[in-house]
C-alpha positions as CSV (number, residue, x, y, z in Angstrom):
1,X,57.6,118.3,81.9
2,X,57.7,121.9,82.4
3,X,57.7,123.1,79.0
4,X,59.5,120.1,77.3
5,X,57.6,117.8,75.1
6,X,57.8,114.3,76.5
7,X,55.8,112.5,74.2
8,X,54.5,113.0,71.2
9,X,51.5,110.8,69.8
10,X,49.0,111.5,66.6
11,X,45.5,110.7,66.8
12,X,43.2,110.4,63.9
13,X,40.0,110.6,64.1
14,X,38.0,107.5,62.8
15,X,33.9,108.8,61.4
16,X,31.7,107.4,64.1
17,X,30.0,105.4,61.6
18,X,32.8,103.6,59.9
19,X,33.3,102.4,63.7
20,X,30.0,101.6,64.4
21,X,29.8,99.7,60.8
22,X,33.3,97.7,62.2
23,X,31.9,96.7,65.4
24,X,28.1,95.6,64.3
25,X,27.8,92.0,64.6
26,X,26.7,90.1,61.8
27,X,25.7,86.8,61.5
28,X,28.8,85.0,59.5
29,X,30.8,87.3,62.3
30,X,28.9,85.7,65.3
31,X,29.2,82.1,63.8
32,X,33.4,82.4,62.8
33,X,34.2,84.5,65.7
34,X,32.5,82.7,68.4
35,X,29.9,79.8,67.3
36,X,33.0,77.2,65.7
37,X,35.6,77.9,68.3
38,X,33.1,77.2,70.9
39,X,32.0,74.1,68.8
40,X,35.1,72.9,68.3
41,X,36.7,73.2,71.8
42,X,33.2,71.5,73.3
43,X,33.1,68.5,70.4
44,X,37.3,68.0,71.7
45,X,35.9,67.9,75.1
46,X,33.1,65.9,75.1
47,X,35.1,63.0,72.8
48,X,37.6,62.9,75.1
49,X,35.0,62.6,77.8
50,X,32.7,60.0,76.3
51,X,36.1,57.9,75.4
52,X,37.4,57.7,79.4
53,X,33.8,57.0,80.1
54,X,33.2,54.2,77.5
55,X,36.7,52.1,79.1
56,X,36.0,53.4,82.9
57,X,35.7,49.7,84.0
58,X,38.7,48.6,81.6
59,X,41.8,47.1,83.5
60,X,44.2,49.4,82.6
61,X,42.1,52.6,84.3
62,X,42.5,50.3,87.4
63,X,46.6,50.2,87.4
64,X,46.3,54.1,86.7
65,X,49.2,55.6,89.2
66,X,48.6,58.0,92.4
67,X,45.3,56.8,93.3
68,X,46.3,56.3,96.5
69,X,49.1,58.7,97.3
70,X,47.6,61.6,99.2
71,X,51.6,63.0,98.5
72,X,50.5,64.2,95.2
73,X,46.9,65.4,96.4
74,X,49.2,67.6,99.5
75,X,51.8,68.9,97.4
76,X,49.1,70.2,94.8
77,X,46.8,71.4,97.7
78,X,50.2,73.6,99.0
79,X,50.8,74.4,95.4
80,X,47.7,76.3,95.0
81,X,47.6,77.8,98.4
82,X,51.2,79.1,97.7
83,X,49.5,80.7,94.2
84,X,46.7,81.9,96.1
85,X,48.8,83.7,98.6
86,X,51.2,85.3,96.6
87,X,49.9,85.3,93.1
88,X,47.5,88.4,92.0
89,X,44.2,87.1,93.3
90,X,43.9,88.5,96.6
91,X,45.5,91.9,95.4
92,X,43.1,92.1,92.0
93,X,40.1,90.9,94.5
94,X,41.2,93.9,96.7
95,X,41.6,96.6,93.9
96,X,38.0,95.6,92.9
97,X,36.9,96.7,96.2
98,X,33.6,98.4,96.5
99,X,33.8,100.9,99.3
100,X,29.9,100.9,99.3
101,X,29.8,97.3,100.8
102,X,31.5,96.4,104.3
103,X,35.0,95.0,104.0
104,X,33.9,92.0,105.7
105,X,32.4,91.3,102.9
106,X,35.3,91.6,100.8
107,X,37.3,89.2,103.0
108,X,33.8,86.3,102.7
109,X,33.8,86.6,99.4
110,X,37.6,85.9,99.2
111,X,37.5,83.3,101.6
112,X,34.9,81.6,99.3
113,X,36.8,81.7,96.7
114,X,39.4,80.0,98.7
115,X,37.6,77.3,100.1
116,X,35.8,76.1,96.7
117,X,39.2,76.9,94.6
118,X,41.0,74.4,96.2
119,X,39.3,71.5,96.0
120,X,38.5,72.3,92.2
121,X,42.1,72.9,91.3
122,X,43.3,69.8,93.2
123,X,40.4,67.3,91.9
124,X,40.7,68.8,88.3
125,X,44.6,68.9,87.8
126,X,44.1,65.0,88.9
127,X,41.7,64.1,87.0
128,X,43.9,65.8,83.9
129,X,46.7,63.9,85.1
130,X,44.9,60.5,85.1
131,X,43.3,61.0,81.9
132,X,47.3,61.5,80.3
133,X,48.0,58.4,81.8
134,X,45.1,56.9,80.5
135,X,45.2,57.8,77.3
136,X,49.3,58.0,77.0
137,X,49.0,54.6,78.3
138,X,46.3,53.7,75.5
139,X,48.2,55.2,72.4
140,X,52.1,54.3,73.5
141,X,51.6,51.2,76.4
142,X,52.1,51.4,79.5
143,X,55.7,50.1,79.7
144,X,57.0,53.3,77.9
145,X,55.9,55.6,80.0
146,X,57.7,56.1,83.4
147,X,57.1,56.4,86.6
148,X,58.2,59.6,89.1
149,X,60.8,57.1,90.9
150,X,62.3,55.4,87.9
151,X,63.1,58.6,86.2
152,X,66.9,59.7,86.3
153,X,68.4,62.8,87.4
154,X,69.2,63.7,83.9
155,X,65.2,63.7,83.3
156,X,64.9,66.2,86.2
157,X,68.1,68.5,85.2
158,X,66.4,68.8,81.6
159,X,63.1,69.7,82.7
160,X,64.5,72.1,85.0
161,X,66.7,74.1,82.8
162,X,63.9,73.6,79.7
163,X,61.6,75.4,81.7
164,X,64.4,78.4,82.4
165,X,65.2,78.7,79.0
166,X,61.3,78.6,78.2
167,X,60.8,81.3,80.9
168,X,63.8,83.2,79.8
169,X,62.9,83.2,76.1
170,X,59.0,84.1,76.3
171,X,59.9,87.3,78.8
172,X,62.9,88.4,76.0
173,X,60.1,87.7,73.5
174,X,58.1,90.1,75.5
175,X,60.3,93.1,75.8
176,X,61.5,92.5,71.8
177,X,57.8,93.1,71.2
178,X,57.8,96.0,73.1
179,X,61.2,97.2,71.6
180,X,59.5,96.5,68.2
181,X,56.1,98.6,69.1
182,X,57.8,101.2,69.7
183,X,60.1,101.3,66.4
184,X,57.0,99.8,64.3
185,X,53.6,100.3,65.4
186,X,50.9,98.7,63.5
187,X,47.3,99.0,64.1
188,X,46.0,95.2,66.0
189,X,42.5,94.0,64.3
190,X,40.9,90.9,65.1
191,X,39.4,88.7,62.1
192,X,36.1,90.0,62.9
193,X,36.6,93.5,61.7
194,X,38.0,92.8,58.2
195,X,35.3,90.0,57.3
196,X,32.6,91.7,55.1
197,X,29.3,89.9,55.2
């Protein structure tokens, strides 16, 4: 600012071909970096799957809880309207903004996004839910695990004040990291760039 220095940074210069060496993709890169987690995640999936599929018919997936409350499917229906209208979609959707394309279009594609989101969000976070019943229900029986109305308040005062301190703790976490980078900066590689083939 004016002739001040306000910040002061050092910049080395990296060859261009020691970076283009780094960021080729070889094939043990390709197959730790992306091919296993991809594997892995899929095989969890797909085992978890074939198990709720294999005891669809069982008696216990018949007493699973909330089939029939439409309660629930509302108050997760509001839930992601309410994250939908003030969260950072329509805002991100709206910085993204071609001005080479009508508007109007802009507001479609937004509207679609609505209109398929919701019954996505709502039919997946239940079927989630019912498959932790199921197989909480499967690996602990179902007489340990409660029920929203036979919980007490305590239950509900814990949760609530477990998620404040969990809130509270990860955005301190966050500034101490930024306190920290500023004091002691390192240079961030993934695994991919140190692995020699």
């Amino acid at each position: 600012m004016g002739d001040e220095v306000t910040n002061y940074r050092t910049y080395v210069h990296i060859p261009e071909s020691w970076e283009r060496k780094q960021e080729e993709r070889s094939l043990s890169r390709i197959i730790i970096s992306i091919v296993i987690p991809i594997l892995f995640y899929a095989g969890l999936a797909l085992t978890a799957l074939i198990v709720l599929l294999q005891n669809l018919r069982s008696p216990l997936r018949a007493r699973s809880p909330g089939e029939e409350s439409h309660a629930g499917r509302f108050g997760l229906l509001a839930g992601y309207l309410a994250v939908f209208a003030l969260g950072n979609i329509l805002p991100s959707a709206l910085s993204a903004y071609d001005t080479g394309n009508p508007l109007k279009l802009t507001y479609a594609g937004i509207a679609i996004v609505a209109l398929l989101g919701a019954p996505l969000y709502v039919g997946g976070s239940r079927c989630s839910s019912a498959r932790a019943w199921y197989f909480g229900s499967r690996a602990f029986g179902e007489e340990r695990l409660q029920g929203w109305a036979g919980v007490s308040p305590a239950y509900y005062r814990d949760a609530l004040w477990i998620g404040v301190g969990g809130s509270a703790g990860l955005f301190g976490l966050q500034h101490l990291l930024a306190t920290a980078w500023t004091r002691w900066p390192t240079v961030h590689r993934s695994l991919g760039a140190v692995l020699r083939p």
